[in-house]
Each structure stands twice: as structure tokens, then as C-alpha cells.
N, C-alpha and C positions, 0 to 999 in steps of 0.2 A: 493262501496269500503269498505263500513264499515261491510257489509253482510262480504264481501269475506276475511278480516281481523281476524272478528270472526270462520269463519268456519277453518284459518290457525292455529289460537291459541287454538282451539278445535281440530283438527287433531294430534300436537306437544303434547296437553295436555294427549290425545289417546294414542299415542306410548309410554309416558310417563311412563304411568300406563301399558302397555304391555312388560315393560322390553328394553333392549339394542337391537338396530338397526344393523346389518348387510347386508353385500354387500362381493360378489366374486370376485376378482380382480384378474387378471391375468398377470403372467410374460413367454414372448415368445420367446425359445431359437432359431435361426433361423436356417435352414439345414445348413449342411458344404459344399455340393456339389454343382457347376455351376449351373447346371438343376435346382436345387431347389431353387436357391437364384431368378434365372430368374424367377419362378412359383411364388416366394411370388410380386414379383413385380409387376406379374398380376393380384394376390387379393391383392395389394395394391389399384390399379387401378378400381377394381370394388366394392370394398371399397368407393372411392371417388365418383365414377359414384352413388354409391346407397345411401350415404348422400345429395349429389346433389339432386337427386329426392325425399328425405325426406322436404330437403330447400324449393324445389318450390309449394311441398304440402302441405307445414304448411304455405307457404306464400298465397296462394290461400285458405285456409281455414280462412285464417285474413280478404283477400279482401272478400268472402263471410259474415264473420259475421259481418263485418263492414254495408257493402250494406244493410243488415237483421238489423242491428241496426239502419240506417235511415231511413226505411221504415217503421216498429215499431214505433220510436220515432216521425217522420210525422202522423201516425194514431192518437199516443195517443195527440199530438198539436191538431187534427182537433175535437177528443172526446169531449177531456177539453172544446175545444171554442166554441164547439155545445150548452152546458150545463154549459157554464158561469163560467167555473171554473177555478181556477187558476193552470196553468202551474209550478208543483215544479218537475219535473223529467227533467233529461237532457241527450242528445244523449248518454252518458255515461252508465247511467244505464240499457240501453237496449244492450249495447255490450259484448257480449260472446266470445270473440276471446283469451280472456284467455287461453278457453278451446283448441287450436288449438295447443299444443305442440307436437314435435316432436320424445321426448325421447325415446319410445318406437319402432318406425321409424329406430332410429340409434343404437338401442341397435340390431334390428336386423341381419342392415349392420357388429356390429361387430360380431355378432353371427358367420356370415355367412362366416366373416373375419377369425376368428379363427377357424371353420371346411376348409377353404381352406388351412390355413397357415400348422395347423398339419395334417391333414389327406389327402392331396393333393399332398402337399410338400417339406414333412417328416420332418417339425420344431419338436419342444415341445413345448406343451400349457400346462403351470405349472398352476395350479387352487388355491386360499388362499382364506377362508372364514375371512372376519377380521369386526370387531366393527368397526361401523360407528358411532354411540349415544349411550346416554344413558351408554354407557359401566362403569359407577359405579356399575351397578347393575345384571353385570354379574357374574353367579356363580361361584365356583370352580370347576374345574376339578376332576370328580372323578380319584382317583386310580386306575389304570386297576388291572381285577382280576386275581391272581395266577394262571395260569394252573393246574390242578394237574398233581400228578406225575402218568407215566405211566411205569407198568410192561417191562423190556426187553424185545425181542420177542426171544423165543427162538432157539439155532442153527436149522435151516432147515424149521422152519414153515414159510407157506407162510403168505405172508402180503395182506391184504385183500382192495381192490383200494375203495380210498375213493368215495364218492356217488358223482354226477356231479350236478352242482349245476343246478337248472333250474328256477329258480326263478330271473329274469330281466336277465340281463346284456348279453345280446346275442348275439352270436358274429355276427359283420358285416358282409354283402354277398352281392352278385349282386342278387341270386337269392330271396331277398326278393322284388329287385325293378325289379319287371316285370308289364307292363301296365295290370289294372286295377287290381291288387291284394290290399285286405286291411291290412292294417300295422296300427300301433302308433308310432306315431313320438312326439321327446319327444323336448320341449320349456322350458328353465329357470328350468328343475329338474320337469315339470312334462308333462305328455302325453296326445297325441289329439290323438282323429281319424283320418285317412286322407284315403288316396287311389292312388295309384301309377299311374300318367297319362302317364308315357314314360319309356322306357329303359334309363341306367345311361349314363348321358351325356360324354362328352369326359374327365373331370377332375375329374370324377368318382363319381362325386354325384348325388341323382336322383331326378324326376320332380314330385312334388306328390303336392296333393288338400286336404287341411281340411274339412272333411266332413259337419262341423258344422260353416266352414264361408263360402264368398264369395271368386271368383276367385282373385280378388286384391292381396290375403295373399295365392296363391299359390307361393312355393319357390323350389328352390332346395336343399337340405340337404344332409350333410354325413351323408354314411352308417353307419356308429356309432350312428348316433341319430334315427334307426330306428329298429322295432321289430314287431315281427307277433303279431294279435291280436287272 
């Protein structure tokens, strides 16, 4: 307890010195239409279903490192008293279920919540970056810079089309999600590898596999969160 006390107040002391703590929080305006109020009801509902399955994995990660900490703390009983030695460690110290949180889990669900709610169901998912700590030692906002001024164009010349931007932000399709094409699929603001295992399901998001984990963390995602590589 004392290890894990100290690495808390080393962590807090970390950010400390790293500057002010933020976090995205979002406000969700919900459709105006029947159809769509019905549609968020049902990522309400799989919303609940995929916390639920967060609950039973973090609870089975506890009954795990429990079991792992009596069998452990049994060995080091049997060491000690082979070698005559006094017993100061206790079932405690060998338990790691600490580590069994779920937050990650649920940040998913709502991930997955708010691509059903806006891009399914036609809500708005409003995005606000806001201070969570530390926020004494956030800077000021610079001034945006003046544009300069630009020349008239004069009567009859043509105006010349601005260049299209191609750098990220690309727009959603189906035909990105066709089985086994590779894409980036983008998580909390940045991008994985993945690869498209199906055509997009019925509520229009598609089935795709991170290249770089296991199938467990295969999901579905909107086509907003996805881009050719």
C-alpha cells in the first residue's frame, strides 16, 4: 500500500510539473425525428449491453488476481518456513487486482455511443476541450492573427478555385470499408492500422481488425473515424 501510495503522489507530482490536465467532454443534441429518437434508443441499449460486459471483465480480472495472490502468498509461506524465516508479507502484498480497471472498457462503449448517436441517428455530438487540473498554469490565449488585406478582383477575371485540401480529414464512404482493404482508423485523436473484415453493417458502420492487437479489440466504427492508409 505504501509502494502504491508513493507511485500516486509521484504520478500527481508528474502532471504537476507537466502543466494543466484536460479532458473532452461532450454535449449531445438528440435528432428531431421519430426514426431517430428510436435509433438512439438502440445505442442506448448497446451502450448498456457493452458496460455490462466491461463489469463482468473487470470482475473476473479481480477473481483472477485474487486466486494469483493466494497462490503466490502460499509459496512465499512455504519459502519462509523451509529457511526458518519469519513470515512479514501478507496476502495483500501479493495482490494486483488493482490493476483490473475498466475505464478504458467504458470509454470505449461510449466512444462507440456517440458514433451511433451522431452518425447513425442524425443527433449532434458537440466536442469542448476543458481543464480538468492544474488549470492555474494555463497559458493565455494568443490573439488570432489579422488577415491581410486582399486586392479586389477585378470586373470579369476569373477567380481562381482554392486547392482541396488533402491532408487528413477525409471524407466518409462505404467504399473505404470493403473486406480486407487497409485503412487507419482513428482512437481518442490518433490512428491505428486496422484492416476491413466485412462490408458495413446494417447501421452503417464497418467491421474492421487492428492490425497491431488481438481479435478481442476488433469493433465496429463510423465511417468518420476511418481513412486510407
Amino acid at each position: 500500500m505504501l509502494r502504491l501510495l508513493t507511485l500516486c503522489l509521484a504520478v500527481m507530482a508528474l502532471l504537476s510539473a507537466c502543466g494543466p490536465v484536460y479532458e473532452t467532454q461532450y454535449s449531445l443534441v438528440p435528432p428531431t425525428s421519430a426514426e431517430g429518437r428510436l435509433c438512439v434508443n438502440q445505442c442506448q441499449q448497446n451502450r448498456n449491453y457493452c458496460r455490462q460486459n466491461c463489469g463482468m471483465s473487470q470482475q473476473a480480472c479481480v477473481n483472477e488476481a485474487r486466486s494469483r495472490a493466494l497462490y503466490e502468498y502460499q509459496a512465499y509461506v512455504n519459502r519462509q518456513q523451509a529457511e526458518k524465516k519469519p513470515i512479514k508479507k501478507s496476502v495483500g502484498d501479493f495482490d494486483r487486482s488493482y490493476s483490473c480497471g475498466n475505464s478504458s472498457c467504458e470509454a470505449r462503449c461510449d466512444s462507440d455511443y456517440r458514433d451511433c448517436f451522431g452518425g447513425s441517428c442524425g443527433g449532434q455530438v458537440i466536442a469542448k476541450r476543458v481543464c480538468t487540473a492544474f488549470c492555474d498554469q494555463e497559458k493565455p490565449v494568443a490573439a488570432p492573427a489579422v488577415a491581410p488585406m486582399l486586392s479586389p478582383v477585378p470586373p470579369g477575371a476569373a477567380m481562381s478555385p482554392a486547392p482541396a485540401n488533402t491532408a487528413g480529414n477525409y471524407p466518409a464512404g462505404a467504399s473505404l470499408c470493403q473486406p480486407g482493404m487497409r485503412v487507419s482508423v482513428e482512437w481518442k485523436d490518433d490512428w491505428y492500422p486496422a484492416t476491413v473484415k466485412d462490408k458495413p453493417r446494417k447501421d452503417g458502420r464497418c467491421p474492421v481488425h487492428y492490425d497491431d492487437f488481438g481479435a478481442e479489440d476488433d469493433e465496429s466504427v463510423s465511417l468518420r473515424r476511418i481513412r486510407p492508409r
